[in-house]
Structure formats: C-alpha cells, structure tokens
C-alpha positions in Angstrom: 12.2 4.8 -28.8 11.4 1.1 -29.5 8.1 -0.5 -28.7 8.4 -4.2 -28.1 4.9 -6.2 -27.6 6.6 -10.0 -27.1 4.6 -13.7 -26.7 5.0 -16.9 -27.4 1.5 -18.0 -29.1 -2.3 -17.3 -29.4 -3.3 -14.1 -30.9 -2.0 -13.0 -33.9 -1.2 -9.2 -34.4 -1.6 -7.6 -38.0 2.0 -8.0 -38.6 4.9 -6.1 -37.9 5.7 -2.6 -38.3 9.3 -1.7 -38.7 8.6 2.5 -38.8 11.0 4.7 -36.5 12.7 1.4 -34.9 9.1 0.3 -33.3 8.8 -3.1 -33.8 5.0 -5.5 -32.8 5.7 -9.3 -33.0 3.4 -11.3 -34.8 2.1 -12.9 -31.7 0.6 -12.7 -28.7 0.1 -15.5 -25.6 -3.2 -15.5 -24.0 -3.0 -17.8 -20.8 -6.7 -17.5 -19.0 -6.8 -15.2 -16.4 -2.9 -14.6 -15.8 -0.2 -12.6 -17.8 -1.3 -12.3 -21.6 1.9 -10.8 -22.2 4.6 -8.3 -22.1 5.2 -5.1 -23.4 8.4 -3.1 -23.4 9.2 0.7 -23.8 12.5 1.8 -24.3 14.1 -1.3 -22.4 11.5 -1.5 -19.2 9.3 -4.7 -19.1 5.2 -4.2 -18.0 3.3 -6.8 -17.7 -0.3 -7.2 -19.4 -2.9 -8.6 -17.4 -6.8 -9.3 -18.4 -10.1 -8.0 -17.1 -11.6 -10.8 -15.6 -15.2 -11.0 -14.2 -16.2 -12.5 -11.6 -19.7 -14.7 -10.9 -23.1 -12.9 -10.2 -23.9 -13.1 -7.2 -28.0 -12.4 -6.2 -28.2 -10.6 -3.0 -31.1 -12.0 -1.9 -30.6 -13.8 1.3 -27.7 -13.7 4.3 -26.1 -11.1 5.8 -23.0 -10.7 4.0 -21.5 -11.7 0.4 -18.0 -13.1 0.0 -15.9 -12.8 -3.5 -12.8 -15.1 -2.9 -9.9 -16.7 -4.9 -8.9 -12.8 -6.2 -5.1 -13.4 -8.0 -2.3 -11.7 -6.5 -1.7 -9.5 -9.4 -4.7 -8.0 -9.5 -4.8 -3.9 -9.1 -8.1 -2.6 -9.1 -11.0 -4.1 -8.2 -14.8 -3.2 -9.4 -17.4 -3.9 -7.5 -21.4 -3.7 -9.3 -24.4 -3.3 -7.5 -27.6 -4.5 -9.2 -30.8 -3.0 -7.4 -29.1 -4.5 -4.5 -31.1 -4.1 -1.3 -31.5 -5.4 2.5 -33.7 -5.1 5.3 -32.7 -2.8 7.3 -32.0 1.1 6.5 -28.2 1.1 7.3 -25.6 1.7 4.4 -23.5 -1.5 2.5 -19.5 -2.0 3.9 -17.2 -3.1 2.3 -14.8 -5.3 4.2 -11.1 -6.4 2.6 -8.9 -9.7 3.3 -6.0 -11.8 2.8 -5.3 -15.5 3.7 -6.0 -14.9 7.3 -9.4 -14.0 6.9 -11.4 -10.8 6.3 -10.3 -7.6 7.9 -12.4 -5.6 10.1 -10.5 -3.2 11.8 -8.3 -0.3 10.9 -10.3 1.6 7.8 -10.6 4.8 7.2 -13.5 5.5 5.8 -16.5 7.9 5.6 -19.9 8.1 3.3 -22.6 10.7 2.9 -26.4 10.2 1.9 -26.9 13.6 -1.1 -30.2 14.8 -1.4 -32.2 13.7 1.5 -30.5 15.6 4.5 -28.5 12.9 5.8 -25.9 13.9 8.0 -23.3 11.3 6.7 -20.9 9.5 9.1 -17.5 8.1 9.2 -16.2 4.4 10.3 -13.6 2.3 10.4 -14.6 -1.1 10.2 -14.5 -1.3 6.3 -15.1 0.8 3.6 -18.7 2.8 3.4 -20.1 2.7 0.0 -22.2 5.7 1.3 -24.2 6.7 4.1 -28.4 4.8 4.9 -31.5 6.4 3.9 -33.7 6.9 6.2 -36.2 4.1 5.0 -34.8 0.6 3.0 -33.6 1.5 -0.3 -31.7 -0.2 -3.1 -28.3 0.8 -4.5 -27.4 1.1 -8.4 -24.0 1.6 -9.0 -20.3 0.9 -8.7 -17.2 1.1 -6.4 -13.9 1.1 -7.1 -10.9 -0.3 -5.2 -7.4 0.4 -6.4 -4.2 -0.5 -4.6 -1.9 2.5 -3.8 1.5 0.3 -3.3 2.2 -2.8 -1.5 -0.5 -4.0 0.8 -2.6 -0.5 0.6 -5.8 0.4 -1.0 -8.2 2.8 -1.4 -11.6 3.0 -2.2 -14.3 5.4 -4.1 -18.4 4.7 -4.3 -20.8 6.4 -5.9 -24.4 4.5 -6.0 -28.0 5.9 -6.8 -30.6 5.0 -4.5 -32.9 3.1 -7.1 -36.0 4.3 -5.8 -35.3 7.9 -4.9 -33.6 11.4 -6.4 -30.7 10.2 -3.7 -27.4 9.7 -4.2 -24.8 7.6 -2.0 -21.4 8.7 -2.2 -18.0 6.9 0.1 -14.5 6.6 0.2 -11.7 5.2 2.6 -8.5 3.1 2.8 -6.9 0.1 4.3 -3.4 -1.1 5.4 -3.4 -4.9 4.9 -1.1 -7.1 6.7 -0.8 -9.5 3.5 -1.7 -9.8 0.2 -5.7 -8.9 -0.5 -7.7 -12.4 -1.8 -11.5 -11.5 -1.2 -13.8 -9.2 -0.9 -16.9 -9.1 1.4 -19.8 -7.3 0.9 -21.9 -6.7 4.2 -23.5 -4.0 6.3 -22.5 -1.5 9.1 -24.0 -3.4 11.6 -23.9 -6.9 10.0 -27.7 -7.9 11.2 -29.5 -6.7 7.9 -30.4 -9.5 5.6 -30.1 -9.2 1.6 -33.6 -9.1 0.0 -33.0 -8.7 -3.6 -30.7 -8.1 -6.5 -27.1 -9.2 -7.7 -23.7 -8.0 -7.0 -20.7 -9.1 -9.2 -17.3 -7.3 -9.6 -14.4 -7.1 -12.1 -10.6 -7.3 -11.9 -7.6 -6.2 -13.2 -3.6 -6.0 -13.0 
C-alpha cells in the first residue's frame, strides 16, 4: 500500500522514506487557515485541514455571543466555556447558522442538571448545553459539534457547574438549510445577561 503526503512548499519533512513502496515528499504547503495539504492512501486523495482558534470572547455583558466567518470546510467545532455565567438561573443554548442568519427552530435537543435533583428538560430551539440550576451558576467546560453529512450536525456538552458538586450534561442535532458559518452562544429564554467569563471555540476539517 503506498502512502503519498504531497505539497508544494513550507514545511520540510525529515526526508523521504522509500520502505515497502511508502513514499513522504520532502515538503509540505502550509497556507493559513485553509488546506495544508494532501494525503493519499492507496490512490484516494484526503485533505488536511488545520486547527484553528478562534478569539476569546469575555462573557461579560449582552445577552448572546456570536462566533462568525466559520470556513466551509470546517467539521467539528469546539466550543470552551471559561467560568462563564449570566444572570438569570436558566441553562446556555447553543444556536447554529448559515448565511441567512442564525437558526432557531427545528433542534432536537435535551440537557439534564446531575447532582442537584433537577428534573432536566428537552427543546428545540437550539442545542442545550445542559439543563439550570436552581440558583446562578457558572459553567466550566466544553461542547462539541460535529457534522454528520451534508448540512447535519450534532452536538454533545458536558460542563461543571464552577461553584457546585453539579454537573451539566446536553445533546441534540440540527438540519440546516445551507452551509453552517457561525455560532451563537445565548440562553433558553434569551433575557439573561452575561456577567462574567470568556468563551472561545476551536475548529477543524
């Protein structure tokens, strides 16, 4: 089986191996946040893309927090809650979109609050990243969003309450109607304000 990694120019590999017909080039193009590359296995091209971060954001004001200008490639999406809090006692939403805005109906989606006798509850206006406590907490932690195939995705949350022995926990998916450019970071009810901490989130092909 031959193992092809192919560029044009940046990165040089250690050299190239010639051992049971695999073969590495000598070099590899890096071009910023696009494809760095190309590798192939036994004839079939994949593409290599980057993990690109985006800009911290501090949550510490407005009721919602938009990450835009997401590349069409991109695959999975991380999103990182630092101490992140609000005002109000309901849980965080996450809310998907394309060049026609954000989307805000048609999830499926439900989140649960573990260790403090919350009931849990289901929703479909985005995707839960677990369900309140009963008094204002903060959320440490991460949630992942991975497409499935064409416009698709899915979505899995797990986020400690900062303050408390709690744990948030949510999952749910989306049907786009286009490709996904943004990501909005908000609340079930959209009146609670941010009050402190940062948000940021990663990307990848």
């Amino acid at each position: 089986m031959a193992v092809t990694i192919d560029g044009t120019s940046g990165i040089n590999t250690p050299g190239v191996v010639n051992t049971a017909a695999e073969t590495i080039a000598t070099t590899l193009a890096v071009t910023g946040a696009t494809t760095v590359g190309s590798i192939q296995v036994s004839g079939i091209a994949t593409n290599l893309y980057p993990l690109v971060s985006g800009t911290a954001v501090a949550s510490t004001s407005g009721t919602s927090i938009d990450f835009t200008g997401i590349p069409s490639w991109v695959k999975r999406i991380t999103i990182l809650l630092h101490r992140v809090s609000t005002t109000g006692t309901v849980p965080l939403l996450y809310q998907l979109g394309t060049s026609g805005g954000i989307v805000t109906t048609g999830y499926v989606s439900s989140g649960s609050y573990q260790g403090a006798g919350q009931a849990g509850q289901s929703i479909t206006t985005g995707l839960l990243n677990g369900d309140g406590g009963a008094t204002a907490d903060t959320s440490v932690g991460i949630t992942t969003i991975c497409s499935f195939g064409g416009n698709t995705w899915v979505s899995s949350s797990v986020s400690g309450d900062g303050s408390a022995p709690y744990t948030k926990i949510g999952g749910g998916s989306i049907t786009l109607a286009g490709t996904l450019d943004r990501v909005r970071i908000t609340t079930t009810t959209g009146t609670p304000t941010f009050d402190a901490g940062s948000i940021n989130i990663l990307y990848e092909g």
